[in-house]
mmCIF file as Biopython writes it, N, C-alpha, C and O atoms, coordinates in Angstrom:
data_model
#
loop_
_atom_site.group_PDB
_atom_site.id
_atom_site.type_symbol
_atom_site.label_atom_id
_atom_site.label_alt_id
_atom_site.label_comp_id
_atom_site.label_asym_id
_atom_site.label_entity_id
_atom_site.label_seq_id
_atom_site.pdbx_PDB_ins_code
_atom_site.Cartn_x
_atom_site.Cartn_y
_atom_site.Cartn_z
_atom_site.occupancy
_atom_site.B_iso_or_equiv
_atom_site.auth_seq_id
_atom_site.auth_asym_id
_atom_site.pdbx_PDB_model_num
ATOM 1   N N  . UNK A ? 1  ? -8.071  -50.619 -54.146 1.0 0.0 1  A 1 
ATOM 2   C CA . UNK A ? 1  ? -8.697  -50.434 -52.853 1.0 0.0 1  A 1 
ATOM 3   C C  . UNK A ? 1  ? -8.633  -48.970 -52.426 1.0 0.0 1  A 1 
ATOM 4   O O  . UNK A ? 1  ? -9.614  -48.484 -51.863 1.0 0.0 1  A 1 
ATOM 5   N N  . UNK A ? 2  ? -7.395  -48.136 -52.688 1.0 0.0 2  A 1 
ATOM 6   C CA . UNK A ? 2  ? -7.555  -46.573 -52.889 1.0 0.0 2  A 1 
ATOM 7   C C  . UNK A ? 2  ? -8.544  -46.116 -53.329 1.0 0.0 2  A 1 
ATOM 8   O O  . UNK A ? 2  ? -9.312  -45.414 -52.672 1.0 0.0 2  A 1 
ATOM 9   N N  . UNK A ? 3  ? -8.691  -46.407 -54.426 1.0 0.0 3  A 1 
ATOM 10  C CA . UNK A ? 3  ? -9.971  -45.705 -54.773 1.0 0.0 3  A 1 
ATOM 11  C C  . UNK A ? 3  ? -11.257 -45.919 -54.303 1.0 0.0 3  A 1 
ATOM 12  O O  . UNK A ? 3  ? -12.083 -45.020 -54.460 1.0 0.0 3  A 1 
ATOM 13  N N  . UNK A ? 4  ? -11.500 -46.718 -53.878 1.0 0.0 4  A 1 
ATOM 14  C CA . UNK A ? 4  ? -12.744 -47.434 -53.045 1.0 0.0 4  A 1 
ATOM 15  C C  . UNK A ? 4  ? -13.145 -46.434 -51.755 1.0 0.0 4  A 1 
ATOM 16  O O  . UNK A ? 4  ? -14.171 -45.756 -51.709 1.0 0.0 4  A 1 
ATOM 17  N N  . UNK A ? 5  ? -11.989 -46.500 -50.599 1.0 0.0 5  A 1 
ATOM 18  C CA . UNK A ? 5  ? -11.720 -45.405 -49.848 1.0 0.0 5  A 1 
ATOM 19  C C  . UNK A ? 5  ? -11.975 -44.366 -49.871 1.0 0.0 5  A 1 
ATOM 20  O O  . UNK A ? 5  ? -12.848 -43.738 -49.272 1.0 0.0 5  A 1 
ATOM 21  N N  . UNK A ? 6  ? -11.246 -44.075 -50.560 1.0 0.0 6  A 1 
ATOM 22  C CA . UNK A ? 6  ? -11.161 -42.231 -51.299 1.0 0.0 6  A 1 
ATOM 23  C C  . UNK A ? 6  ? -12.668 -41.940 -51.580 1.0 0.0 6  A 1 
ATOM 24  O O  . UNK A ? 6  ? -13.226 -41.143 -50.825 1.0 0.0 6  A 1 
ATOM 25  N N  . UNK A ? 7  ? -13.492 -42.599 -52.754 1.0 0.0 7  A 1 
ATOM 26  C CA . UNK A ? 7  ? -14.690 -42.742 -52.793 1.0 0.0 7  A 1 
ATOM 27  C C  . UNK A ? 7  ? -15.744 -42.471 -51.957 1.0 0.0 7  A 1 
ATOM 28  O O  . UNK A ? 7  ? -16.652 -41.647 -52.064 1.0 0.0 7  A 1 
ATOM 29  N N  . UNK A ? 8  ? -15.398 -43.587 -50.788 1.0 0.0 8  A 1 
ATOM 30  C CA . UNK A ? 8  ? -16.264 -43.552 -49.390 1.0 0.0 8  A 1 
ATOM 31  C C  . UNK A ? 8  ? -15.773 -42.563 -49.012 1.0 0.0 8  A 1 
ATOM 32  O O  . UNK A ? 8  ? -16.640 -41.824 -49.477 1.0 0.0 8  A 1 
ATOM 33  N N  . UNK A ? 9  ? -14.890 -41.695 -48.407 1.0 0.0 9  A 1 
ATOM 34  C CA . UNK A ? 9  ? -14.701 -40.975 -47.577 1.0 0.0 9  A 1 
ATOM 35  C C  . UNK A ? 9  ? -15.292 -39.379 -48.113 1.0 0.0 9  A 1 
ATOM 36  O O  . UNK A ? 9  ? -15.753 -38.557 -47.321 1.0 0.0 9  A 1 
ATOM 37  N N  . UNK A ? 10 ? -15.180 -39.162 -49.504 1.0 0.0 10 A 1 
ATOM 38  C CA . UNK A ? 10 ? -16.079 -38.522 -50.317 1.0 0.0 10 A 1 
ATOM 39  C C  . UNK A ? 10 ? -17.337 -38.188 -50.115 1.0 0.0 10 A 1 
ATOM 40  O O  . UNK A ? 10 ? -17.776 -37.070 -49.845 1.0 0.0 10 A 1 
ATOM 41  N N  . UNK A ? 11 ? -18.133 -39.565 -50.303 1.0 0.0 11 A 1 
ATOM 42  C CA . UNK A ? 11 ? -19.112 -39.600 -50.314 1.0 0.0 11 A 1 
ATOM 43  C C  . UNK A ? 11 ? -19.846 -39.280 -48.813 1.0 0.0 11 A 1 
ATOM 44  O O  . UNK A ? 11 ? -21.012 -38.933 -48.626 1.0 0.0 11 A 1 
ATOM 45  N N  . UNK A ? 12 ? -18.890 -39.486 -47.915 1.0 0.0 12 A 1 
ATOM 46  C CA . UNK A ? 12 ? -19.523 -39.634 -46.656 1.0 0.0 12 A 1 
ATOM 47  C C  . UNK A ? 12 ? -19.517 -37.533 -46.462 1.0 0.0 12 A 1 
ATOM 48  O O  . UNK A ? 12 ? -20.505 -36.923 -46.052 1.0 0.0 12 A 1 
ATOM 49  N N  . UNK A ? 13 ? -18.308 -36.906 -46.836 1.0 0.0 13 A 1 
ATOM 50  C CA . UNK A ? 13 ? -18.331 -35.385 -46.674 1.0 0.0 13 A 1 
ATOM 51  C C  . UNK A ? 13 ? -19.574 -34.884 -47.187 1.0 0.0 13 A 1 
ATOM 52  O O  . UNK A ? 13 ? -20.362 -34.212 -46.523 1.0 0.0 13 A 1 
ATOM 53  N N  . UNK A ? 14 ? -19.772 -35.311 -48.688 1.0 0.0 14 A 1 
ATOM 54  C CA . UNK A ? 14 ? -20.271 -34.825 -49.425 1.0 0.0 14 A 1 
ATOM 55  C C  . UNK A ? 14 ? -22.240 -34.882 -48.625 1.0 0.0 14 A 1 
ATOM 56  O O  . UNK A ? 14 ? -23.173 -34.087 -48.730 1.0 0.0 14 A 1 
ATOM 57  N N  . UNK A ? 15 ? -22.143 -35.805 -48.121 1.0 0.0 15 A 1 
ATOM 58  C CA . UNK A ? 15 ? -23.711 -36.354 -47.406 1.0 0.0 15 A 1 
ATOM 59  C C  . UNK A ? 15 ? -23.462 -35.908 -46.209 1.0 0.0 15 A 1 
ATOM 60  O O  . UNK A ? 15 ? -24.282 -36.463 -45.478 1.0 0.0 15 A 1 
ATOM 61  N N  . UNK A ? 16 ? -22.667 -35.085 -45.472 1.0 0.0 16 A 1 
ATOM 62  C CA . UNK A ? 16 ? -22.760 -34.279 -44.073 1.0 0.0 16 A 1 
ATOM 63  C C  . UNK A ? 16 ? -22.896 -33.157 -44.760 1.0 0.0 16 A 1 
ATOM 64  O O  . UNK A ? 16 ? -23.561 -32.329 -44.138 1.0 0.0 16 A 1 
ATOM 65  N N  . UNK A ? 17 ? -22.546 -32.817 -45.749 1.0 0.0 17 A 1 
ATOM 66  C CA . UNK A ? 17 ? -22.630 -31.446 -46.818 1.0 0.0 17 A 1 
ATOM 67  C C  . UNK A ? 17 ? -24.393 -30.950 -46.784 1.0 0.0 17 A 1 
ATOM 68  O O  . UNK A ? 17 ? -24.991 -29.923 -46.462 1.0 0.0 17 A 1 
ATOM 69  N N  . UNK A ? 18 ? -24.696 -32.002 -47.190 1.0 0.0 18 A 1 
ATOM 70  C CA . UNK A ? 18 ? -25.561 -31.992 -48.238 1.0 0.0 18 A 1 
ATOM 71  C C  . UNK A ? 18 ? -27.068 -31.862 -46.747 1.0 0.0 18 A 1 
ATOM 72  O O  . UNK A ? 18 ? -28.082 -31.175 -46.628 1.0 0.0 18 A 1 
ATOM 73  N N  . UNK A ? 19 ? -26.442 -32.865 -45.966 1.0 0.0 19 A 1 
ATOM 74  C CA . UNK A ? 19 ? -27.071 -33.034 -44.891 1.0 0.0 19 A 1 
ATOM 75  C C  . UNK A ? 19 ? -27.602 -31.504 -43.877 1.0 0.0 19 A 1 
ATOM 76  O O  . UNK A ? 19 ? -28.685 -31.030 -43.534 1.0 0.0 19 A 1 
ATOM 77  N N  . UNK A ? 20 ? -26.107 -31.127 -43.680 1.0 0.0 20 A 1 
ATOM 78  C CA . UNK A ? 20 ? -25.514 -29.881 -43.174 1.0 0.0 20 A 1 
ATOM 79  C C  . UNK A ? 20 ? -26.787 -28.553 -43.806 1.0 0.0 20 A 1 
ATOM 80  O O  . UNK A ? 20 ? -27.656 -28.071 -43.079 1.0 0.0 20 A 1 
ATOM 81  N N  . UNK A ? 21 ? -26.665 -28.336 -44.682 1.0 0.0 21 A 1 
ATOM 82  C CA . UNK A ? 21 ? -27.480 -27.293 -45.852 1.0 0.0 21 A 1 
ATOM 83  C C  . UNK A ? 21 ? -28.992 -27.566 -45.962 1.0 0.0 21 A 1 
ATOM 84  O O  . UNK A ? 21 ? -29.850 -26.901 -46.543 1.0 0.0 21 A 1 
ATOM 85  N N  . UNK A ? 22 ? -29.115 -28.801 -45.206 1.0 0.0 22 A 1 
ATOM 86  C CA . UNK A ? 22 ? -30.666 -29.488 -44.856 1.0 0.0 22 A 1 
ATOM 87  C C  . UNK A ? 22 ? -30.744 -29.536 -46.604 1.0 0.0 22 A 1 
ATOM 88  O O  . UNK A ? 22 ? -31.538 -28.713 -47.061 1.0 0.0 22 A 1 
ATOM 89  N N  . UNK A ? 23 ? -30.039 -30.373 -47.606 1.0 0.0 23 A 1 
ATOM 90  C CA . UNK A ? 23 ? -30.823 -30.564 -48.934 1.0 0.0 23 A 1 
ATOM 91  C C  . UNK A ? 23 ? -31.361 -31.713 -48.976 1.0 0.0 23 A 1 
ATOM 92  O O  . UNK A ? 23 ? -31.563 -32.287 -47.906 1.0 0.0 23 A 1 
ATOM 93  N N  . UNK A ? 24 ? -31.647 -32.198 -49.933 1.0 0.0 24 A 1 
ATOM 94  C CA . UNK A ? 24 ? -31.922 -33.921 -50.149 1.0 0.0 24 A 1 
ATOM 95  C C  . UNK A ? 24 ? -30.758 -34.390 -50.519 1.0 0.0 24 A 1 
ATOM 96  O O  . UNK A ? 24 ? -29.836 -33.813 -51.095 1.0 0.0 24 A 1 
ATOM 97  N N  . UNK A ? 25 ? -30.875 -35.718 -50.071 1.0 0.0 25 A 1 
ATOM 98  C CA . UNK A ? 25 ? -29.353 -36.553 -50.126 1.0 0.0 25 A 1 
ATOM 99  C C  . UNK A ? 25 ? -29.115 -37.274 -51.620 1.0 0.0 25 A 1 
ATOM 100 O O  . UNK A ? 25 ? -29.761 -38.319 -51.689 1.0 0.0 25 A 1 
ATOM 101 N N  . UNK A ? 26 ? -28.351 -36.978 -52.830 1.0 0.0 26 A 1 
ATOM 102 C CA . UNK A ? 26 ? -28.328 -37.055 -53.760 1.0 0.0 26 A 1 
ATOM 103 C C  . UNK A ? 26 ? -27.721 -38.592 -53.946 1.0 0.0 26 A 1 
ATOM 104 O O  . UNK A ? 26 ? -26.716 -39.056 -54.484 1.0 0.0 26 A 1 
ATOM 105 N N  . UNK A ? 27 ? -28.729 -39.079 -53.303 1.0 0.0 27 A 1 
ATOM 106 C CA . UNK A ? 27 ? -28.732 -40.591 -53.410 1.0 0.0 27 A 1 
ATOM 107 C C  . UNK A ? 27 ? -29.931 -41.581 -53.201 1.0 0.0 27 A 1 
ATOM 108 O O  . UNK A ? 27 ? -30.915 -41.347 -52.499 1.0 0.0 27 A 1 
ATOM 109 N N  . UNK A ? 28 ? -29.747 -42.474 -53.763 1.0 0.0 28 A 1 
ATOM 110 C CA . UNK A ? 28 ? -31.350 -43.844 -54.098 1.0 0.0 28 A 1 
ATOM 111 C C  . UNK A ? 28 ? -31.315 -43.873 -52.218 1.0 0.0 28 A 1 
ATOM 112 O O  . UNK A ? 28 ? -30.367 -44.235 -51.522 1.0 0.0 28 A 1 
ATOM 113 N N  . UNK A ? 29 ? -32.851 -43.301 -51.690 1.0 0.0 29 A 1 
ATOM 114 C CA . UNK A ? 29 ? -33.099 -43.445 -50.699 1.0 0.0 29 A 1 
ATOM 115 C C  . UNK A ? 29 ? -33.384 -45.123 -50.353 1.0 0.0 29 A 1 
ATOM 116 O O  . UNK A ? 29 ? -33.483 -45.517 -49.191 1.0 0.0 29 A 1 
ATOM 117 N N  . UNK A ? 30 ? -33.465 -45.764 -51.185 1.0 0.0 30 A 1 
ATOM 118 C CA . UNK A ? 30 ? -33.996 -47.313 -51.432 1.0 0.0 30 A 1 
ATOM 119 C C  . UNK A ? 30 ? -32.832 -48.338 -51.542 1.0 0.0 30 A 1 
ATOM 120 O O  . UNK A ? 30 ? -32.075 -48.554 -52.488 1.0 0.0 30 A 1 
ATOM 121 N N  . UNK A ? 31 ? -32.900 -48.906 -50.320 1.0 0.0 31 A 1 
ATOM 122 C CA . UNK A ? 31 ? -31.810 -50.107 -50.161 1.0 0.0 31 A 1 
ATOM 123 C C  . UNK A ? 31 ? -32.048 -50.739 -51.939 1.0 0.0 31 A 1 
ATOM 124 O O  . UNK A ? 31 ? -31.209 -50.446 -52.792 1.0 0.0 31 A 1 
ATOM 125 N N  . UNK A ? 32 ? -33.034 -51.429 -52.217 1.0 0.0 32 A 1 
ATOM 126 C CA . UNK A ? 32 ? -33.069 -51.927 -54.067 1.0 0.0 32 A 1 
ATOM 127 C C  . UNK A ? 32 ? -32.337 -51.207 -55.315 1.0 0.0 32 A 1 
ATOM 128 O O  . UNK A ? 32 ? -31.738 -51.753 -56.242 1.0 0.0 32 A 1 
ATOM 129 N N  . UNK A ? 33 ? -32.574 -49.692 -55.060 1.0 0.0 33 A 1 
ATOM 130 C CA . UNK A ? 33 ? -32.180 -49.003 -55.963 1.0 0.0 33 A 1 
ATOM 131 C C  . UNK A ? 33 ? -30.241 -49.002 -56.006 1.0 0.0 33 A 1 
ATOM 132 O O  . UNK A ? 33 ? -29.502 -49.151 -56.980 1.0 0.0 33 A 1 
ATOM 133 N N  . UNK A ? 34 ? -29.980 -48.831 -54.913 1.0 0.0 34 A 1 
ATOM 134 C CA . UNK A ? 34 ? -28.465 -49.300 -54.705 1.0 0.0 34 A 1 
ATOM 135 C C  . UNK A ? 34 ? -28.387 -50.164 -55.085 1.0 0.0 34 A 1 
ATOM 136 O O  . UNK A ? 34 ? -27.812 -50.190 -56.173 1.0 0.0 34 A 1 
ATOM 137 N N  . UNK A ? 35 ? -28.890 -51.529 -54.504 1.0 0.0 35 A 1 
ATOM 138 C CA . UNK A ? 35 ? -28.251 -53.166 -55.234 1.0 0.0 35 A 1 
ATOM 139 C C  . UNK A ? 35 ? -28.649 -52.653 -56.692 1.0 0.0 35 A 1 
ATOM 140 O O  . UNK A ? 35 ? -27.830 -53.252 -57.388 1.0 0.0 35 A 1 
ATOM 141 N N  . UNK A ? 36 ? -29.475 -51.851 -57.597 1.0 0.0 36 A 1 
ATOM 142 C CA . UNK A ? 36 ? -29.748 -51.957 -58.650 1.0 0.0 36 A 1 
ATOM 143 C C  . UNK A ? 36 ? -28.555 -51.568 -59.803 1.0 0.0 36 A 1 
ATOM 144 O O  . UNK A ? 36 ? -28.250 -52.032 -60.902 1.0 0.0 36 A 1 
ATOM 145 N N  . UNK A ? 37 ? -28.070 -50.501 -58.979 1.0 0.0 37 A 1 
ATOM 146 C CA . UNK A ? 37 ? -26.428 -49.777 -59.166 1.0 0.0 37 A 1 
ATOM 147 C C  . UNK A ? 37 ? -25.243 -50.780 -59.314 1.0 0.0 37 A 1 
ATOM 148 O O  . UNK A ? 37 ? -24.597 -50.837 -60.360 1.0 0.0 37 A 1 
ATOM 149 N N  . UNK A ? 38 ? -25.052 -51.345 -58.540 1.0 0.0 38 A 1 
ATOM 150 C CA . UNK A ? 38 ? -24.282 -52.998 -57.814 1.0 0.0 38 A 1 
ATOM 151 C C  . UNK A ? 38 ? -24.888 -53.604 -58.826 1.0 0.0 38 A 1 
ATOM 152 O O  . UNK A ? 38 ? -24.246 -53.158 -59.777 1.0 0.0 38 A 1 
ATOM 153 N N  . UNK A ? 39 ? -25.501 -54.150 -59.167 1.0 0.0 39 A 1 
ATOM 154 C CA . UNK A ? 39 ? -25.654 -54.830 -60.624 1.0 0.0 39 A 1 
ATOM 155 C C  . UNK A ? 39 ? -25.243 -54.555 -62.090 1.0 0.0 39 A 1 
ATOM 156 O O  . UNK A ? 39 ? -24.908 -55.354 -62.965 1.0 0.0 39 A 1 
ATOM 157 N N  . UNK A ? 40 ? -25.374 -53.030 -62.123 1.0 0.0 40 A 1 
ATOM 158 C CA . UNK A ? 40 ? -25.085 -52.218 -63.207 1.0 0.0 40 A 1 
ATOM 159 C C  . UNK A ? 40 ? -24.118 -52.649 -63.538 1.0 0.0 40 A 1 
ATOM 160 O O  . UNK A ? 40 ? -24.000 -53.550 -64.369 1.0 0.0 40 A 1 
ATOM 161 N N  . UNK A ? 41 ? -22.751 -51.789 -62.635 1.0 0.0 41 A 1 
ATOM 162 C CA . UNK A ? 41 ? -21.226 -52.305 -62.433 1.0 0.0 41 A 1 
ATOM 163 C C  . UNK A ? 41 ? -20.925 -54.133 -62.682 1.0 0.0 41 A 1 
ATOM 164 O O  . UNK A ? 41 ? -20.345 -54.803 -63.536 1.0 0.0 41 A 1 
ATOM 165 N N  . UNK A ? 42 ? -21.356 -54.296 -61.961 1.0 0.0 42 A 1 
ATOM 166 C CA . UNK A ? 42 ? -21.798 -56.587 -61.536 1.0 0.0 42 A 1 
ATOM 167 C C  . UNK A ? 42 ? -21.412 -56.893 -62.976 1.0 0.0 42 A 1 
ATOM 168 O O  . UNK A ? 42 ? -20.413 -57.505 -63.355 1.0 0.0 42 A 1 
ATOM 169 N N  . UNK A ? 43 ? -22.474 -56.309 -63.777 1.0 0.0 43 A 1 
ATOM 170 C CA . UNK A ? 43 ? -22.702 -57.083 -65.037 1.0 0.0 43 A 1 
ATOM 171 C C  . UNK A ? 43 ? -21.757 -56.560 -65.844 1.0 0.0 43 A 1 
ATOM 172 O O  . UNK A ? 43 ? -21.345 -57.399 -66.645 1.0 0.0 43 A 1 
ATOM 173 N N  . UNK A ? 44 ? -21.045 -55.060 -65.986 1.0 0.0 44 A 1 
ATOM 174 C CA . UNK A ? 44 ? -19.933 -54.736 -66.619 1.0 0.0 44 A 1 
ATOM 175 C C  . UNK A ? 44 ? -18.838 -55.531 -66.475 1.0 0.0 44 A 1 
ATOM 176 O O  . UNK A ? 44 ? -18.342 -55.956 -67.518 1.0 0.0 44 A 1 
ATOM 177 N N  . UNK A ? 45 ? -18.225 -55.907 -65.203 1.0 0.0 45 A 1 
ATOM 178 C CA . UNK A ? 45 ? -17.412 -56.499 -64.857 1.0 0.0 45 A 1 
ATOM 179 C C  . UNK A ? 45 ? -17.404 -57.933 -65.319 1.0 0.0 45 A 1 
ATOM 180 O O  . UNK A ? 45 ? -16.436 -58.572 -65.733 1.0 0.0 45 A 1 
ATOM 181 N N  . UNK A ? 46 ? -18.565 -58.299 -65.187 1.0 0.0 46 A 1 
ATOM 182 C CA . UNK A ? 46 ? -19.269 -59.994 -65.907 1.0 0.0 46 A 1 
ATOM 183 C C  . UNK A ? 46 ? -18.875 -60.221 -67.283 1.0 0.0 46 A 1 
ATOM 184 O O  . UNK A ? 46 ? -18.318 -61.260 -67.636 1.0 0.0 46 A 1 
ATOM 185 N N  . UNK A ? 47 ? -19.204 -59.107 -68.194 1.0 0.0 47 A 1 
ATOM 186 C CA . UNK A ? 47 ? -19.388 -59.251 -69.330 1.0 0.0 47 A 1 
ATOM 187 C C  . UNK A ? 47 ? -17.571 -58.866 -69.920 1.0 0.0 47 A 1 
ATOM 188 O O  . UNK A ? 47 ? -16.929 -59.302 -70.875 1.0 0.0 47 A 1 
ATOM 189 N N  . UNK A ? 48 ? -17.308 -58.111 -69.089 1.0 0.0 48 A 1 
ATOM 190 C CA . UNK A ? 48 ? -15.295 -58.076 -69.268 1.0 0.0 48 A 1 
ATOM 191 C C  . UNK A ? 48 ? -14.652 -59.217 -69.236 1.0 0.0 48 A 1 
ATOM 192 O O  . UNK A ? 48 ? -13.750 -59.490 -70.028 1.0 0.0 48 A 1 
ATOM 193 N N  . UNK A ? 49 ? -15.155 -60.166 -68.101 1.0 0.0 49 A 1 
ATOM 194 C CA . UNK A ? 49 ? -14.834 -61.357 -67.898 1.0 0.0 49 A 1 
ATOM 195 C C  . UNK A ? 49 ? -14.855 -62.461 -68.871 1.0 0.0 49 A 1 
ATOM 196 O O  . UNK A ? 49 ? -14.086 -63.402 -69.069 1.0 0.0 49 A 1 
ATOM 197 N N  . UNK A ? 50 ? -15.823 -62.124 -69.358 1.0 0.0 50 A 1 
ATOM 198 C CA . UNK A ? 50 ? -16.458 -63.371 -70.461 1.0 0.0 50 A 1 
ATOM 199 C C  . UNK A ? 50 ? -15.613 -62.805 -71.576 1.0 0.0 50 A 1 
ATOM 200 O O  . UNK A ? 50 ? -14.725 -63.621 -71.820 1.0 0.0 50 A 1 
ATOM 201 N N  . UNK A ? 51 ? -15.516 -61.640 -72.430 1.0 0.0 51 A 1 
ATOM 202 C CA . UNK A ? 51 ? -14.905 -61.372 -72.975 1.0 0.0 51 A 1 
ATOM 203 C C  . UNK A ? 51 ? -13.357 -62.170 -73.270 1.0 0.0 51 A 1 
ATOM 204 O O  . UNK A ? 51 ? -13.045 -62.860 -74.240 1.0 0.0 51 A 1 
ATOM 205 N N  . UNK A ? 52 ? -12.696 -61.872 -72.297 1.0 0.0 52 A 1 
ATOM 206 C CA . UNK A ? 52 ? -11.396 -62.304 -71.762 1.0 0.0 52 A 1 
ATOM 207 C C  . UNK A ? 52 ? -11.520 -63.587 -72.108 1.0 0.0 52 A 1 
ATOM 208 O O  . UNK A ? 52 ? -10.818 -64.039 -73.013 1.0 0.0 52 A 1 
ATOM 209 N N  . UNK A ? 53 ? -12.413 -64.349 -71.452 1.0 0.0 53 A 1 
ATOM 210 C CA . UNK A ? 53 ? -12.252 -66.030 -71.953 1.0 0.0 53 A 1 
ATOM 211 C C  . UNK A ? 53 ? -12.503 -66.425 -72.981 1.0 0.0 53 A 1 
ATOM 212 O O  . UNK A ? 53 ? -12.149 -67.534 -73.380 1.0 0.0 53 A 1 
ATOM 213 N N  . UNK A ? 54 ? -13.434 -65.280 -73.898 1.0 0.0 54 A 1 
ATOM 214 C CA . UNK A ? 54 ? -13.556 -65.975 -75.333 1.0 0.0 54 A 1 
ATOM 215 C C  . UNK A ? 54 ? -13.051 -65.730 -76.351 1.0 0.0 54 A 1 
ATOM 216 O O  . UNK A ? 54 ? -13.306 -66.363 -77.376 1.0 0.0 54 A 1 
ATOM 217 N N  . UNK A ? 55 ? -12.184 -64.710 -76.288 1.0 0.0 55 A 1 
ATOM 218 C CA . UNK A ? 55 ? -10.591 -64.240 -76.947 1.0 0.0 55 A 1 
ATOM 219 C C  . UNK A ? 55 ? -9.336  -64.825 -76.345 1.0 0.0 55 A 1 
ATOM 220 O O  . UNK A ? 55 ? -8.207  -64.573 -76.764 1.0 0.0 55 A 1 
ATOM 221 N N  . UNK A ? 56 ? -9.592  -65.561 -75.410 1.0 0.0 56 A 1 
ATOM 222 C CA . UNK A ? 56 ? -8.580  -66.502 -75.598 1.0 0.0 56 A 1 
ATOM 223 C C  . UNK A ? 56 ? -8.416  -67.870 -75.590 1.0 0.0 56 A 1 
ATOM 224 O O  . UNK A ? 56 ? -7.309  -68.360 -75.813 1.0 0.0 56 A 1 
#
């Protein structure tokens, strides 16, 4: 959960930064493109899982 935090709180500097300097926000302007990210991870975690149960 540290790292989760740490992460967010990052990310949030880094986008007043970025904001701040008037750049573009080096992130999926698109609510989809995020869940698309969230899936990425989703399915890593999925496929660790399955792993685990079929080695043992």
């Amino acid at each position: 959960m540290k790292e989760v935090i740490l992460a967010l709180i990052a990310g949030l500097i880094v986008g007043m930064l970025f904001r701040f300097l008037k750049l573009p926000l080096p992130a999926p302007p698109v609510f989809s493109a995020v869940i698309g990210v969230f899936g990425v991870y989703f399915g890593g975690v999925v496929l660790d899982w399955i792993m685990k149960l079929v080695r043992h």
